[in-house]
N, C-alpha and C positions, 0 to 999 in steps of 0.2 A: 504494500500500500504506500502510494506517496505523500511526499508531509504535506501539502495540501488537501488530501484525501483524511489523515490521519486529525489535520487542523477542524476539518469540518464535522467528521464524527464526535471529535472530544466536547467541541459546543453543542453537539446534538446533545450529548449525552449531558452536559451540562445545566440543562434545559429541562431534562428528564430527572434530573436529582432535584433541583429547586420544585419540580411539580411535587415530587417525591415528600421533601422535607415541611410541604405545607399541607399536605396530607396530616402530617403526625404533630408539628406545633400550627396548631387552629389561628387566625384572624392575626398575625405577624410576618406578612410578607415582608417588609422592610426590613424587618430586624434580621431575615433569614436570608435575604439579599446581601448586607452590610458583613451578614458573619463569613458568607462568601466569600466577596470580596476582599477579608480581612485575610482569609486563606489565598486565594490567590495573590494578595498580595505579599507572598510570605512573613506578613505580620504575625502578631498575638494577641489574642482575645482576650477581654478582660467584662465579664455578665458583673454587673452589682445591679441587685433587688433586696425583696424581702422576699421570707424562706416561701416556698410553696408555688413561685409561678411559674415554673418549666425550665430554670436554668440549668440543670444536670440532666434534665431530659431531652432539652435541646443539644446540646453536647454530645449524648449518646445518642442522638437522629447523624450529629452530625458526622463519625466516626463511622453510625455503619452503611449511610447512603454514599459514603467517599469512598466508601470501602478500605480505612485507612486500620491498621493496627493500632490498637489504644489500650494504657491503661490509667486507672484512677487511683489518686491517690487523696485521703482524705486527713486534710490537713486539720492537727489539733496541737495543743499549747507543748503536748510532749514528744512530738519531730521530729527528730534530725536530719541536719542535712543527710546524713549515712543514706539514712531512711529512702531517704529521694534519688542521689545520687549512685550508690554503690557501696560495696565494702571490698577489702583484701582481706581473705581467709587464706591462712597457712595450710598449706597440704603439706603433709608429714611424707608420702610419698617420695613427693619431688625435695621435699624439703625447700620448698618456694613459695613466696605469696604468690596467690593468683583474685585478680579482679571479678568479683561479683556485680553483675550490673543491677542498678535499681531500677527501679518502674520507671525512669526519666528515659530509658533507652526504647523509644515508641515511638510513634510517628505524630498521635493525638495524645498529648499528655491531660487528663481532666483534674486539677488542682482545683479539689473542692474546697470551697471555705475557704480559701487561702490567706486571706485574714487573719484566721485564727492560729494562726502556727507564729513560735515567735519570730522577731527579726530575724537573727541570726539562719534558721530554717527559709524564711524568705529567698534570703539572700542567695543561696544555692542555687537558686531559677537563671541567676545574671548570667553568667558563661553560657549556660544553657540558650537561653534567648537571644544574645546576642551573638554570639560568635558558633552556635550551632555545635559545641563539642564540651566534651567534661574535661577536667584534668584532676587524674586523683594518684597519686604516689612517685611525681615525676614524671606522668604519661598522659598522653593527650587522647582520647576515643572521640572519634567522630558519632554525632547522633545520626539518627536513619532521617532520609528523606521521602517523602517534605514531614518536615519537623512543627507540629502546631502545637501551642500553648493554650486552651481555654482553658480560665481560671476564672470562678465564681466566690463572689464576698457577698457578704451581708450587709446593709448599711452599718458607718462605723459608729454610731449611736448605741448599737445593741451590743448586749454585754460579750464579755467574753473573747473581743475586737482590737488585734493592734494594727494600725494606720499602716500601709505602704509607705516606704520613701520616696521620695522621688525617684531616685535614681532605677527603681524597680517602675514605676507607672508609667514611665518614660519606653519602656522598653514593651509596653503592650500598644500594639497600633490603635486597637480599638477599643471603646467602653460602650456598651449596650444597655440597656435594661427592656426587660417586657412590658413591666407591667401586669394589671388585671383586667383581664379578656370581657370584653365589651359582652351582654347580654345574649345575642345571640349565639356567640362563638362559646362562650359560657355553658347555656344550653346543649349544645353538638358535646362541649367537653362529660357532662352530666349522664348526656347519654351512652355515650360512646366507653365509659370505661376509661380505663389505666392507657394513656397514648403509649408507653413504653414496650405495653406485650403487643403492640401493633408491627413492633418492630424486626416479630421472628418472623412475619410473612414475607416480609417487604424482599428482594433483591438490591444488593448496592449497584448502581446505579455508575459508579466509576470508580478508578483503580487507582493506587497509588504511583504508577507509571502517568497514568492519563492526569493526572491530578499537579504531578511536576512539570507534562509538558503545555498542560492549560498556564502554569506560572507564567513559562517562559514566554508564550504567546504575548500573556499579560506587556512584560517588559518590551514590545516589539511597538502598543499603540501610540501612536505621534501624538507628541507634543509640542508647540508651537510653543516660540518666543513669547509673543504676546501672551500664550497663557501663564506659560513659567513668570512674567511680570507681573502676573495678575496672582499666581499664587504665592511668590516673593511678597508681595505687597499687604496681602493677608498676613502673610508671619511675620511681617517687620510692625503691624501695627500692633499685634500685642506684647512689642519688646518697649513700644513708647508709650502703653497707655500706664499713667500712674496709679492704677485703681486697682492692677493686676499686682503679684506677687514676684512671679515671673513669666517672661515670652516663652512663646515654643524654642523650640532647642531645634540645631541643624537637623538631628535625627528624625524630627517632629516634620521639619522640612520636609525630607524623604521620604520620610512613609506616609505624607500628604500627593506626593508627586504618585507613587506606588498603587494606594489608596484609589484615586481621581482615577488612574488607568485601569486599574480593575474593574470598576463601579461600568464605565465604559465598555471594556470587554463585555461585563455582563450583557448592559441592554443591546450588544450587538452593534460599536460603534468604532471605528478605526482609528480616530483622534477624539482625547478629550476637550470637550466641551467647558462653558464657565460652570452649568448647572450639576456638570460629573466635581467638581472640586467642592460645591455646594452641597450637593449630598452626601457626602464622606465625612466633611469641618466638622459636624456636629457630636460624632461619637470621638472622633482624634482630638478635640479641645475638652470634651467632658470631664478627664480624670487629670487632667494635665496643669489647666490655668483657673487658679484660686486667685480671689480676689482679697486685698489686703482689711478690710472690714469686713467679717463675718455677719455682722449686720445685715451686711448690703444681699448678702445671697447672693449665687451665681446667674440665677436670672437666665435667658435665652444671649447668653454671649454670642455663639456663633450668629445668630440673626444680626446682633451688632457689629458682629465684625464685620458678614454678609453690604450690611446697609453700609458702609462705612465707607469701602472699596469701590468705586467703579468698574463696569465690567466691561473687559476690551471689547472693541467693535468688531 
C-alpha cells in the first residue's frame, strides 16, 4: 500500500474511532475531539473534575479504541517514585542487578488522582513527559511509542490534594474537564448502564503503528507566517499583562503550534486556520496562567486573550 493510500485509510479510520468514543462518553464531542488532538499532538493530558463524571472512563475509551497498550496507576499519599518508574532487583544467579520496569513502561499511562500522591512521587512523570525515557541506575530506557500521559485530579479544594508545580503542569499540553451531562444525555446514561462494560464489545478502531503515523501526518499541516504572528502575538500578551502570575512559557508556545495542527488534521484541513489556534487556547491556558489576585478568579481568559488579538486577514 502506498503512503498516500496508507495517509487516507489512517483518517478513515480516525473518523471511525471519534464515532466510536462518542458512542461510550455521551453529549462530549469536544472534549473527545481536544483529547484527540492532545494525542496527536504528542502532548499530555491533564482531566480535572469532580469525582464521578467519566474521567477514568474516558481514558479507558481512550486506550482501547487506539488500541494502544495501557496501564493504571492509582496514585495515593504513599507512592513512590519506584512504584511508577521501576526497581533493580538483584539476581543471585547472575549475581547482577537487573531492571524491573514499572507501569510507566506503556504506551497510555492513566495516573489517577494524580494529585494525591506527594510531590516528590509527582515529580517522576518529568523525564517521562518530557524527554520520553526513564533513567534509573546510570541507564537510560526508552518509553514505547506513542507514549500518552492522561492524568486525572480532583479539584485542589478537596481534601487529601497537593497542588502541581509548575514545572509538572507545564509539561501537560492539555486541561479538560467534562462536566455534568446535560439532561438528556443524562437520561441515555441512566438507561444504558455502566459505559465501561460497553467496552468488551467494541473493536479498536486503530493501532498503535497507525496512531504514530497519524502524529507524523499531524506535523506535515502548513502553517503560514501570518498565523505563526498571530499565535506569537497570543503568547507575548500574557507575558505583558500584569494581572497574570506568569506568561506561557516557549514550551507553551509549541505545543500551541502542535495543538492548532492537530485540531486541523482532525476537521480534515491542510493549513491551520485563526479559528484551529482558537479552539485549542482554551484547554492549553487552563492549568497554566493564574492570575495574581485570587479574588479576581480566572474568568474566561482565553476569550480575553481571543478579543484582545486581531486576527490576520
Amino acid at each position: 500500500m502506498s503512503a498516500a493510500a496508507d495517509a487516507t485509510a489512517d483518517a478513515a479510520q480516525l473518523g471511525r474511532a471519534l464515532e466510536t468514543l462518542e458512542t461510550v462518553i455521551l453529549g462530549k464531542p469536544e472534549q473527545i475531539r481536544l483529547c484527540l488532538a492532545c494525542l496527536l499532538a504528542r502532548g499530555h493530558l491533564l482531566i480535572e473534575d469532580v469525582p464521578g463524571v467519566g474521567k477514568t472512563t474516558l481514558a479507558h475509551a481512550l486506550a482501547h479504541v487506539l488500541g494502544l497498550a495501557w496501564q493504571r496507576v492509582q496514585f495515593t499519599s504513599d507512592l513512590l517514585p519506584a512504584d511508577i518508574i521501576g526497581v533493580s532487583v538483584f539476581d543471585r544467579g547472575s549475581q547482577r542487578f537487573h531492571f524491573r520496569q514499572g507501569p510507566l513502561f506503556t504506551q497510555l499511562l492513566l495516573a489517577d488522582e494524580v494529585n494525591r500522591a506527594s510531590p516528590r512521587t509527582q515529580s517522576a512523570l518529568l523525564e517521562a513527559m518530557e524527554e520520553r525515557q526513564v533513567s534509573a541506575d546510570g541507564t537510560t530506557y526508552a518509553l514505547p511509542e506513542p507514549f500518552f500521559v492522561v492524568a486525572t485530579q480532583n479539584p485542589h479544594e478537596q481534601l487529601g490534594t497537593f497542588a502541581l508545580p509548575e514545572s509538572q503542569l507545564d509539561r501537560f499540553l492539555m486541561c479538560v474537564t467534562l462536566g455534568y451531562p446535560d439532561a438528556a444525555h443524562e437520561r441515555a446514561l441512566l438507561r444504558g448502564g455502566e459505559r465501561r462494560e460497553l467496552l468488551a464489545g467494541i473493536a479498536a478502531a486503530l493501532s498503535p503503528a497507525a496512531v504514530v503515523r497519524l502524529q507524523r501526518q499531524v506535523r506535515t499541516v502548513h502553517l503560514s507566517e501570518a498565523l505563526l504572528d498571530y499565535l506569537q502575538t497570543l503568547i507575548a500578551r500574557t507575558r505583558e499583562r500584569a494581572d497574570l502570575r506568569l506568561g506561557l512559557s516557549p514550551r507553551a508556545a509549541q505545543g500551541l503550534i502542535r495543538a492548532a495542527q492537530a485540531w486541523a488534521f482532525i476537521n480534515g484541513r491542510p493549513a491551520v486556520l485563526p479559528e484551529d489556534v482558537q479552539a485549542v487556547l482554551p484547554p492549553l491556558v487552563a492549568h497554566r496562567l493564574q492570575r495574581r489576585e485570587a479574588a479576581q478568579g480566572l474568568g474566561d481568559l482565553a476569550a480575553e486573550l481571543i478579543r484582545s488579538v486581531p486576527v490576520p486577514a
